[in-house]
C-alpha positions as CSV (number, residue, x, y, z in Angstrom):
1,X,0.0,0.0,0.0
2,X,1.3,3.7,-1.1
3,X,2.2,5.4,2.2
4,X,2.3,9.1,1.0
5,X,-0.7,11.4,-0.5
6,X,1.7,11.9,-3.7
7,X,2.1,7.6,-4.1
8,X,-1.5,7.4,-3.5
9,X,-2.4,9.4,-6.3
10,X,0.2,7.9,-8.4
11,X,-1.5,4.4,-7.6
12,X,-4.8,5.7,-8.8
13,X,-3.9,7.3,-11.9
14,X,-2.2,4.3,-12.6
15,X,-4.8,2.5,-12.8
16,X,-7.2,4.4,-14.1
17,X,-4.5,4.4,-17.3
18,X,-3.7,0.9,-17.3
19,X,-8.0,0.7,-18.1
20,X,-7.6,3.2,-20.8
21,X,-4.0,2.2,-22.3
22,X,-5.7,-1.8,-22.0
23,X,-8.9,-0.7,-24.5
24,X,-6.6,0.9,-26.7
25,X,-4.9,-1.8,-27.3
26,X,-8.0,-3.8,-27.8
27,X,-8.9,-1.7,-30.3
28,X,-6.0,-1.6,-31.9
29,X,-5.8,-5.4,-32.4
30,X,-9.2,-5.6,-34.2
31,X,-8.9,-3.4,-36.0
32,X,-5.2,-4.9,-36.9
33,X,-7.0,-8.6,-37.6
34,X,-9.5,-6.9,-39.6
35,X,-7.0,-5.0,-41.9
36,X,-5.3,-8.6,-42.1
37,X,-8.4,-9.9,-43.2
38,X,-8.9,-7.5,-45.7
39,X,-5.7,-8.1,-47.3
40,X,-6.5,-12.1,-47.5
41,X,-9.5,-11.5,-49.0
42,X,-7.7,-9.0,-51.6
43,X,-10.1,-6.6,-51.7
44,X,-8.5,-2.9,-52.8
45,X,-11.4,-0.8,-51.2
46,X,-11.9,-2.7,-47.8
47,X,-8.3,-2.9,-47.9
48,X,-8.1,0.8,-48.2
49,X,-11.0,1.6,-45.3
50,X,-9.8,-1.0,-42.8
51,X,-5.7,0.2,-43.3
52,X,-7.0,4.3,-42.7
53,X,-9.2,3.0,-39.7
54,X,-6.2,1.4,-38.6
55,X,-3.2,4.0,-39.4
56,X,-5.7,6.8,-37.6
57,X,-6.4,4.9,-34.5
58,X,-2.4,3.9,-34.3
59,X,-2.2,8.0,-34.6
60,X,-3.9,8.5,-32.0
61,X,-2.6,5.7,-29.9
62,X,0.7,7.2,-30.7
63,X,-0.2,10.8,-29.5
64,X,-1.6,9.3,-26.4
65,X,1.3,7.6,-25.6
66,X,0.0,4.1,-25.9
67,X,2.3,2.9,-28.7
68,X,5.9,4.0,-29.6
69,X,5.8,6.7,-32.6
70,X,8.6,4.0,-34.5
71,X,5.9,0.9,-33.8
72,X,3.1,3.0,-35.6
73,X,5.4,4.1,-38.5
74,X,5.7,0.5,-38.8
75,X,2.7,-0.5,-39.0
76,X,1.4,2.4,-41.0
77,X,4.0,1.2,-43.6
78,X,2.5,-1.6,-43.4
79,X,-0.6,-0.4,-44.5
80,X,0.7,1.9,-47.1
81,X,2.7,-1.4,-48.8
82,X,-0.2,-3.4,-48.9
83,X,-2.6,-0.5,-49.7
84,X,-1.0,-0.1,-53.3
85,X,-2.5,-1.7,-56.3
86,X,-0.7,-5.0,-57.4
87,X,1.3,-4.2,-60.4
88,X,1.3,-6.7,-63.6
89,X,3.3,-9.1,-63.5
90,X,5.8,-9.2,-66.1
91,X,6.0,-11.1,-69.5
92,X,8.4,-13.6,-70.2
93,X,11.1,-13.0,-71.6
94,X,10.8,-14.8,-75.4
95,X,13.6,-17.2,-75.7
């Protein structure tokens, strides 16, 4: 148990961010899976809503402190790779 008024407050706020940092996260993971999904099924327009739904939320798990600005570049390149048309693939070369 905190002993001082200071460490008692510290406890509580701790907590009460742990609850909001934990549904973050949550959040952040569906909307991760369905972005994954998305790409499976190889649609170009879900693929484009779920990867903006899920580079804005990173954003702002980023400015909340919830995730490391690197981790959500990451992942935002992620998005952006995968958010790009396929190109053609190239003709043989005639022999």
């Amino acid at each position: 148990m905190a002993n001082t008024k200071s460490a008692i407050k510290a406890a509580r706020k701790s907590a009460r961010l742990t609850i909001r940092n934990r549904g973050t996260q949550t959040r952040l993971k569906t909307l991760h899976k369905k972005f994954e999904q998305a790409v499976a099924a190889g649609d170009l327009a879900v693929i484009k809503t779920a990867g903006s739904a899920y580079a804005s939320a990173m954003d702002k798990a980023t400015k909340s402190g919830v995730v490391h600005r690197n981790a959500a570049s990451r992942a935002k390149s992620h998005v952006a790779k995968h958010s790009r048309p396929k190109a053609a693939a190239p003709a043989p070369a005639a022999s």
